[in-house]
C-alpha positions, 0 to 999 in steps of 0.5 A, a space after each residue: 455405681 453412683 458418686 456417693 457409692 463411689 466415694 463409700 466404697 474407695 475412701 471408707 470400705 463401706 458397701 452401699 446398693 443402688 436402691 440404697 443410694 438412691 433412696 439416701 439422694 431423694 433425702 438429701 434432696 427433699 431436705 434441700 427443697 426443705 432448706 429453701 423455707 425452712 434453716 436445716 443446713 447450711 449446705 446449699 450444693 448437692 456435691 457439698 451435701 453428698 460430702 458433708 452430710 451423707 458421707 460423713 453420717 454413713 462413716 459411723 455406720 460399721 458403729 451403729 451396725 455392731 450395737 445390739 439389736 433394739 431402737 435407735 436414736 439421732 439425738 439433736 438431728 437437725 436436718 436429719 443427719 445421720 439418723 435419717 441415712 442410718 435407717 435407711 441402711 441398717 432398717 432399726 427403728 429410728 427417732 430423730 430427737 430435736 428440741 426445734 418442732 418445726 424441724 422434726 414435724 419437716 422430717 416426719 413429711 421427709 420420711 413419710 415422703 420416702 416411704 420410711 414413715 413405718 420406721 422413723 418416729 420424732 421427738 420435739 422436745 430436750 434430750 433430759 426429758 426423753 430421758 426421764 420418758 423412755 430411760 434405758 430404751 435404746 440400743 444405739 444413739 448417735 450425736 453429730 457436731 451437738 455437743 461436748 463429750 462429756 455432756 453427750 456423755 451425760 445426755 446419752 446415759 439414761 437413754 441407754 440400755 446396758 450394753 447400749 453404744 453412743 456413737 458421737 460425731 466430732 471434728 477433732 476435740 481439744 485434749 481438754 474436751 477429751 481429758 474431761 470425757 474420759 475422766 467422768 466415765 465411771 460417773 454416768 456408766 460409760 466406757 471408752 470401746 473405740 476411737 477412730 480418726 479419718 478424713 473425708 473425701 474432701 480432705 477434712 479431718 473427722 473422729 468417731 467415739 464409741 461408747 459402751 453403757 457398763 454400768 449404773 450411773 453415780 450421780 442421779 441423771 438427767 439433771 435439770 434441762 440445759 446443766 449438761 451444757 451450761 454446768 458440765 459434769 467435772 472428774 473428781 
């Protein structure tokens, strides 16, 4: 057993093989040898990408594993991460979402390099626009450190299928961040399923929040490009 297997299993309970782990270094590494040309991390060291990418992407894994069966999407994926590990171990279709082309033209050669190009696509463009293109497609999205709740929430909406989950990623959100998620939950046809606080290996603090698409939304979504952000949706 490897140290990313090791760490899964005694600090997570999650099980990885050794074709698994194996396969989740090479990503690590060819996204480093990437890194050397091209800003996708800013984590340089191997121990410290093991901890802060791999580790904590594949803490959302029991998450993604109990949403329905269908396509998934990592939305603002950046250097691949969770999408990337996610698809290695659950095997769904996967699309890595970035507005940045460069970086999702440098996943595709990624995933053609470790024999995943059959099951990893990409999408060079605004989460809004996706949504417009493939509304109500996916089963499952996650987001990692991209956004606020409430615009995730916002941005997740129309991609999802009812029953559709939205995994978000998040270090640990104000309570006013949190307090405004949960107040537009009937507006964009989320609810709230779960949340859980952990610590990684290295002792910093993480949460997950789980979303279920229940219903329709109450206002007309995607809005224009950027409002998401720039002027969030507000309970009424």
């Amino acid at each position: 057993m490897g140290r990313l297997a090791d760490i899964m299993t005694q600090c997570h309970g999650i099980d990885i093989d050794e074709a698994q782990e194996r396969l989740l270094m090479d990503d690590l590494h060819a996204i480093m040898k990437v890194n050397e040309t091209m800003n996708l991390t800013r984590i340089l060291s191997e121990e410290g990408g093991i901890v802060l990418h791999l580790e904590d992407s594949l803490t959302g894994l029991p998450f993604v594993e109990d949403a329905p069966e269908g396509a998934y999407a990592d939305l603002g994926t950046g250097g691949g991460f969770p999408g990337m590990p996610m698809c290695v171990m659950t095997g769904r279709q996967t699309l890595l979402v970035d507005s940045v082309q460069k970086k999702v033209r440098a996943l595709e050669g990624v995933a053609s390099q470790l024999g995943l190009g059959d099951k990893v696509d990409v999408y060079a463009g605004r989460i809004e626009d996706l949504g417009r293109e493939r509304a109500g497609e996916f089963s499952v999205l996650t987001a990692r450190a991209l956004s606020a709740l409430g615009s995730l929430m916002e941005l997740a909406s129309p991609l999802l299928k009812r029953g559709g989950r939205l995994v978000c990623y998040k270090a640990q959100p104000s309570e006013e961040e949190l307090s405004c998620a949960l107040g537009i939950q009937d507006m964009v046809g989320l609810t709230l399923k779960e949340r859980r606080d952990f610590s990684l290996s290295d002792g910093s603090t993480r949460c997950i929040f789980v979303f279920e698409k229940t219903g329709k939304p109450r206002v007309k979504l995607p809005r224009r490009v950027g409002l998401a952000q720039k002027d969030p949706l507000r309970p009424r």
